[in-house]
N, C-alpha and C positions, 0 to 999 in steps of 0.2 A: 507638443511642440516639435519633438524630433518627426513624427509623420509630418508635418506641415512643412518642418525645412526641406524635409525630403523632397515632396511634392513643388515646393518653390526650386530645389533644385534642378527637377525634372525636366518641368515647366521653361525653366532659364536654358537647360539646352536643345528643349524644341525650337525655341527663338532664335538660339547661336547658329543651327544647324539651315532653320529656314531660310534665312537671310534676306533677301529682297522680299519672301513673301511675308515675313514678319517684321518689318523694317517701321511698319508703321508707329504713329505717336501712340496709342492706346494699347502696343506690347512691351511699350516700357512701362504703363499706367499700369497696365494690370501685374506684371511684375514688380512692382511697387507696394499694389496692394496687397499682394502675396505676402513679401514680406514683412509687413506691418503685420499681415492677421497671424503670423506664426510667432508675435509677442503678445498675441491676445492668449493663446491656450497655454494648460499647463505642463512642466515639464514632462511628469511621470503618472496620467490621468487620461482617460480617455472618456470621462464626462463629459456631456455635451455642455451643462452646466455644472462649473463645481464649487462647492461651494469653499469660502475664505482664499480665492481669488481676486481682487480688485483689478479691475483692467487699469493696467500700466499707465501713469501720465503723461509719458514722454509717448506711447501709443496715438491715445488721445488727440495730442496735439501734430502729432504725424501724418492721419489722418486728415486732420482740419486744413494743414498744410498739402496734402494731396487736393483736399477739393476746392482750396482757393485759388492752387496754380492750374488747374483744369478748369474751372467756373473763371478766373481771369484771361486764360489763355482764348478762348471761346471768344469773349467779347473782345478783345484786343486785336484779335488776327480779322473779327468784322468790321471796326471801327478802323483799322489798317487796309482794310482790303474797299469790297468796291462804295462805291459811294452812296448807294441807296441805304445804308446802313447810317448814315452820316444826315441823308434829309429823311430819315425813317419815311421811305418808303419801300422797302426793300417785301415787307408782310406783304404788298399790292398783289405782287409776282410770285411769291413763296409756295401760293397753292396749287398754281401753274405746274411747278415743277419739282415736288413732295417727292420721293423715293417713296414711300407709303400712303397713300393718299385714302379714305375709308370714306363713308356716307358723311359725314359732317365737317368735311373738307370743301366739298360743295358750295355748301352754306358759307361757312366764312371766308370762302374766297370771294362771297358775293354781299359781303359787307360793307357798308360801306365806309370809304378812306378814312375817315378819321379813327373810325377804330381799328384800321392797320398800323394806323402811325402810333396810336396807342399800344397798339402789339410789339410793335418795333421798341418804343420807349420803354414797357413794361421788359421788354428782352436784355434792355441797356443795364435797368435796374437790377435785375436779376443777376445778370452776369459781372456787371462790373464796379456794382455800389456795395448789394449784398455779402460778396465774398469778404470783403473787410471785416464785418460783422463776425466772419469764423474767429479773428486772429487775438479778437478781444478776451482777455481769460475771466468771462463771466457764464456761468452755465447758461441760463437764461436766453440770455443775447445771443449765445452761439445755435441754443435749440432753434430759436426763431428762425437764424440763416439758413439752418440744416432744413429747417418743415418748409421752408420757404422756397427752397432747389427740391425740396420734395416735390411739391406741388406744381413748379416749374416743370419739372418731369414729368406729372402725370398728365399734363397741360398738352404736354407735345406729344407724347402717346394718343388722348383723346382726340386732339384734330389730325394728329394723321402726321 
């Protein structure tokens, strides 16, 4: 626990120091999750696992709460922003213009529209139905949301 505060200490004055170039939303996300992970380990233990540790609940739920307002925030700011998000055709163009684009980006950008609109709409669900699902306090239900942005994620790695 005190190496991890440390490291979150460290960490937090790389960002203070950075300024404009660490200014962005995802250096307060990962400072966030810093935080939270240095309630996961033990005080006086440098096991990787130890045992008669239970991860903290208020951890838990801290977490969950990190990936709803990040998985909300996502589909909010597209549903806010431009309109092709809005008549789900936004996937039509998406492949066009990928920052990563790999061999099977190709292909699904040469799919055809309805199953962009589907992409679009499966995107909606994911981001902005799913996350609800975290805030339920039912183990179950929350694994679903969690394996469900799992796969979400590996989804957008795969096509690129």
């Amino acid at each position: 626990m005190l190496i991890m505060g440390l490291l979150w200490i460290l960490y937090h004055s790389i960002v203070n120091v950075g300024q404009q170039w660490y200014s962005f939303g995802w250096e307060s996300q990962l400072l966030e999750t810093g935080f939270l992970a240095i309630w996961l380990v033990p005080v006086f233990s440098l096991q990787m696992f130890p045992v008669n540790t239970p991860t903290s609940r208020l951890c838990v739920v801290g977490y969950r709460w990190l990936l709803f307002r990040i998985m909300m925030g996502a589909g909010l700011i597209k549903i806010r922003g431009d309109t092709c998000w809005r008549d789900l055709t936004c996937m039509n163009y998406h492949y066009e213009t990928q920052p990563v684009p790999n061999p099977l980006s190709w292909f699904l950008h040469h799919a055809p529209e309805e199953w962009h609109h589907l992409e679009t709409m499966g995107n909606h669900v994911i981001e902005l139905l799913l996350p609800w699902l975290l805030l339920i306090p039912n183990r179950h239900i929350a694994a679903f949301a969690g394996a469900a942005q799992i796969v979400f994620q590996l989804v957008i790695i795969i096509s690129g």
